[in-house]
C-alpha positions in Angstrom: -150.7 108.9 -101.4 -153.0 108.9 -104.5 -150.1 108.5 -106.3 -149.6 105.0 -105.3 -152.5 103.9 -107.1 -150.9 102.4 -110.4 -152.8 102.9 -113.9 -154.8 100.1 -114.8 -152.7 99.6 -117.9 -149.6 99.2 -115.9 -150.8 96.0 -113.8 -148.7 93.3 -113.6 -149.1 89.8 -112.2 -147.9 90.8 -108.6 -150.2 93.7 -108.3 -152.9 93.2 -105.6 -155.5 93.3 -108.4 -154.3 91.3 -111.2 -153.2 88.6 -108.5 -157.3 88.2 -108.0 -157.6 88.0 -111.3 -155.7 85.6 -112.7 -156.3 83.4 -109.9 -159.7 83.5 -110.9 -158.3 80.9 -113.9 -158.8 77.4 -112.3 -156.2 75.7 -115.1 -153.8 78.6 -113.4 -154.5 78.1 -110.4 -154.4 74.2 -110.5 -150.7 74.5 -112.1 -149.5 76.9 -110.0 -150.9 74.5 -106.8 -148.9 71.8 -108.1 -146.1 73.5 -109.1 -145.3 75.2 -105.7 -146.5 72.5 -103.7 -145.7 69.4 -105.1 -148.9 67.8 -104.8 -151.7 66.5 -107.2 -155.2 68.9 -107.0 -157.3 66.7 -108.5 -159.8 69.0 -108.7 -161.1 72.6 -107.6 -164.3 72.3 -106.1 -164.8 76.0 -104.5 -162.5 79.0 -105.1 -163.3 82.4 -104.2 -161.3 85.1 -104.0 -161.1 87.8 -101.8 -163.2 85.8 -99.6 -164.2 87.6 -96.4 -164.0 85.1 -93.1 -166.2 86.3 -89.8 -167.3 83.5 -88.3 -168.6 84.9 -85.2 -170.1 87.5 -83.5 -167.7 90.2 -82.5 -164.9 88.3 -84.4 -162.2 90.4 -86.5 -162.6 89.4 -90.4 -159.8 88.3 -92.3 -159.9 88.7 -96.2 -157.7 86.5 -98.4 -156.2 86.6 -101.8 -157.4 83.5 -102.8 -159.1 80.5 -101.0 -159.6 77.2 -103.3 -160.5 73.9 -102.0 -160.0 70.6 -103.9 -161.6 67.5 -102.2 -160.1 67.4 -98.8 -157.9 70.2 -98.6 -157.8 74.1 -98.2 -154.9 76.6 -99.8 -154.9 80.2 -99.7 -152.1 82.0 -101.7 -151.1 85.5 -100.7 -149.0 88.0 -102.7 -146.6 89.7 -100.6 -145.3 92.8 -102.3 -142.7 93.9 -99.4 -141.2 92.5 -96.4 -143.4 92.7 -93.5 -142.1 91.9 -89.3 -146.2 91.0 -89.0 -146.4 88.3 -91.5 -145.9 85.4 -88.8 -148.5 86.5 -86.5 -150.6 87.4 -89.7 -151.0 83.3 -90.8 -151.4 82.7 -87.3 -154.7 84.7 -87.3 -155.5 82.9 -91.0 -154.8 80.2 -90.1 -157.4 79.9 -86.9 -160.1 82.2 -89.2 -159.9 79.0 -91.8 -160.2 76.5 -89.0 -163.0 78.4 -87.1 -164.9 78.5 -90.7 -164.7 74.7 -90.9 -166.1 74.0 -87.7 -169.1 76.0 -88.1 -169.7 74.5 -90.5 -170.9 71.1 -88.5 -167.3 69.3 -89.0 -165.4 67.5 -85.9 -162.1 68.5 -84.7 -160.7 65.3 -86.7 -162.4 66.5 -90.1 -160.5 69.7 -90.1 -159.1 69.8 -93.7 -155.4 69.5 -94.3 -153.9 73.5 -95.0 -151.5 74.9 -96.9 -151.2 78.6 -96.5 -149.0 80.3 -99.2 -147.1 83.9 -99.4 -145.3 84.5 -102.7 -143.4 87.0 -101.7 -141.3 89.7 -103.9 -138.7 90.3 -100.7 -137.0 87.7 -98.4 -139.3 87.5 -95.6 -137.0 86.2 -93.1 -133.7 87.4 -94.2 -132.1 83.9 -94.3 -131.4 84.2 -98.3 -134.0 80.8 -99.1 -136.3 80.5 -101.9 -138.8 78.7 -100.0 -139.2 78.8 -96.2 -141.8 75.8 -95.1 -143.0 75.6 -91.7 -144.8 72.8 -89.9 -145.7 72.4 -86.1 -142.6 69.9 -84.7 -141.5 69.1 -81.1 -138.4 71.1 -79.6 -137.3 68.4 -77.2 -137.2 65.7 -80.1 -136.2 65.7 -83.8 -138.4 64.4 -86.2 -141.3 64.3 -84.0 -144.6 66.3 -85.8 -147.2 67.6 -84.3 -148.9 66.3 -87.6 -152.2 68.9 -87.4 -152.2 69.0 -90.6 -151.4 73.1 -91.6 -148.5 74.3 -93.8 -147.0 77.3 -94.4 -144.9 78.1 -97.2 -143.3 81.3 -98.1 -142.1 81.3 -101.4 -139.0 84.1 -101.6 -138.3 85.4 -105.4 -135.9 87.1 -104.4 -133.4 84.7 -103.9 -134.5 82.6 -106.7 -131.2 82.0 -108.2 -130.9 79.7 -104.8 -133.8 77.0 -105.8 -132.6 73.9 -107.5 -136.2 72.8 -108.2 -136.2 74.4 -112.1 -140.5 74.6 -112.0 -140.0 76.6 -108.6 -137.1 78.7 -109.9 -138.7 79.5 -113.0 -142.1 80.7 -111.0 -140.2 82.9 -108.8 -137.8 84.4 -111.3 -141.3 85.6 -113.4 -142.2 87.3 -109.8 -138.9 88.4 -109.1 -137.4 89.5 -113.4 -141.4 90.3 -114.6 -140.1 87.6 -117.7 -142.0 84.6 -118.6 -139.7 82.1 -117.7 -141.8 78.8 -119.1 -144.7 77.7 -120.4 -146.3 78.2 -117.1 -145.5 81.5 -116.6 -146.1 82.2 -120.4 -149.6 81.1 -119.7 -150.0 83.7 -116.2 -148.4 86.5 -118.6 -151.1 85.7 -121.5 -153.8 86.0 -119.1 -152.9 89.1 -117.6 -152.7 90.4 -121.3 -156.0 89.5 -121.7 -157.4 91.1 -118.2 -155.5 94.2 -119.7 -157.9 94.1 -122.4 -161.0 93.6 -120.7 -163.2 96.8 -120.3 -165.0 95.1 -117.4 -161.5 94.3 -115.4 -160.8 97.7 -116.4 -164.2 99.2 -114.8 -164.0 97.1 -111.5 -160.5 98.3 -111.2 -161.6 101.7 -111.6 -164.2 101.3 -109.1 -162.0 100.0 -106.4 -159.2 103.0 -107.3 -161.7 105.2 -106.8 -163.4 103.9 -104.0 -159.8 104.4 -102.5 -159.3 107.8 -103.7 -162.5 108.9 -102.0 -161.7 107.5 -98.6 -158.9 109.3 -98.6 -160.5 112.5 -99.6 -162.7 112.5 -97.4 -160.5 113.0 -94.8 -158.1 116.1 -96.1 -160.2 118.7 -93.6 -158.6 117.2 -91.1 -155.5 117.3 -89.3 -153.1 114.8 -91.4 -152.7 112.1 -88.0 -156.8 112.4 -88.2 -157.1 112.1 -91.8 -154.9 109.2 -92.0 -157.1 107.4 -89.0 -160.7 108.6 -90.7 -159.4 107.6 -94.4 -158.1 103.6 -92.6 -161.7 103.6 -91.3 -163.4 104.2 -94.3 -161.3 101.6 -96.3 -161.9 99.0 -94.2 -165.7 99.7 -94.0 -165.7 99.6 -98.0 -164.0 96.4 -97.9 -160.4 97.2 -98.5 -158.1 94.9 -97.3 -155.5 96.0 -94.1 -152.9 95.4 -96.4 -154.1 98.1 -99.2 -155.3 100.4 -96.9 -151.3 100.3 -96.0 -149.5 100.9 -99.5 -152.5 103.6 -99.6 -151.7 105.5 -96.4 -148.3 105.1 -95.9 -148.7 103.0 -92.8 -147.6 100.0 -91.4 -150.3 97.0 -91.2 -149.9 96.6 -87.2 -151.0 100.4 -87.0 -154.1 99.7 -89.6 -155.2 96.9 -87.6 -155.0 99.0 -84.5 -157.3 101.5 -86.0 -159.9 99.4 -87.5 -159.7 97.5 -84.1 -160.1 100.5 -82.1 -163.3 101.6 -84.4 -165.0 97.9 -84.2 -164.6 97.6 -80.3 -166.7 101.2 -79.9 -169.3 100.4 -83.0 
């Protein structure tokens, strides 16, 4: 298990941390906005990564990648390294913490921002061999008709990359898919996380988070192994770990994380 936990000097651009960090880049980020989406940003007025959503009392907190808003509208981009059945259900859940954040926040149904939530994902998702599956409410009696609410979802598939015609999109998800810059673009992403290399600071935060890992885990070893995996979930979560993480870490699917960390909030 702590094997899973790659040296810092090994990072690339798909790994949970770097992700956050290059993201952190708003010239990146804009690019990679308008490259995937197809849309202007004209500017980025908030971005924060790793933000933590709880709107509510009681409610179950969602952490995401990254969550950037330009002047009317949110995206949050995911990094998916492997194919996961919960993935659906999981933007289902983002989706309504995003929402739920809006409207506490004094807006009217009718001022909920336009969404785009994004997985870039290193495995097909679905299985259908497309580079880009893009999903938006529609009526199942009548074609064409849209529910128009005004959320997206795009999963962006590199592994069948060599399917995209769009040459910006193909390039993008050839870099995820090959780890070779492919364009300027994705020269730019690999420069940056060159640079994060170099950084003793990225380098420190990284080793607190490894080792905030390796201790949860420890912690449980006295333990029978189902009780040590259950404890060491626990203790990741409580230390901010994201479900998926806690996962890679423990050899467990996310649906049986989210079950434990469920089962410990409902008796706190």
């Amino acid at each position: 298990m702590i094997s899973t936990i790659k040296p810092f000097e090994e990072l690339e651009f798909t790994d949970d941390f770097m992700f956050y960090q290059v993201l952190q880049n708003d010239e990146i980020c804009k690019k990679l906005l308008e490259r995937l989406l197809k849309v202007k940003i004209d500017r980025i007025v908030r971005q924060e990564l790793q933000k933590e959503l709880k709107p509510y009392y009681g409610s179950k907190g969602v952490r995401l990648d990254a969550y950037i808003k330009d002047s009317g509208r949110i995206f949050n981009i995911e990094m998916q390294q492997v194919s996961n059945e919960g993935l659906p259900k999981r933007t289902r859940y983002y989706q309504s913490m995003i929402d739920a954040d809006c409207l506490l926040k004094g807006s009217d149904y009718e001022e909920l921002n336009e969404s785009f939530i994004i997985f870039i994902c290193k495995e097909d998702p679905f299985g259908a061999d497309l580079p880009v599956y893009t999903f938006q409410n529609i009526c199942a009696e009548k074609s064409g008709l849209a529910l128009n609410d005004g959320a997206k979802k795009f999963f962006f598939n590199a592994a069948s990359a060599e399917n995209e015609k769009d040459l910006a999109i193909k390039a993008f998800l050839n870099y995820i898919k090959c780890k070779e810059p492919q364009d300027p673009l994705t020269e730019q992403i690999e420069e940056c996380v060159e640079r994060i290399r170099l950084a003793e600071a990225s380098k420190g935060a990284y080793m607190f988070e490894s080792l905030r890992i390796r201790d949860s885990i420890m912690a449980g070893k006295k333990m029978g192994r189902e009780e040590m995996g259950v404890e060491s979930a626990k203790n990741l979560y409580a230390n901010g770990v994201s479900i998926e993480i806690i996962a890679k870490s423990l050899g467990m699917t996310e649906e049986q994380v989210k079950e434990i960390v469920s089962g410990a909030e409902a008796s706190a």
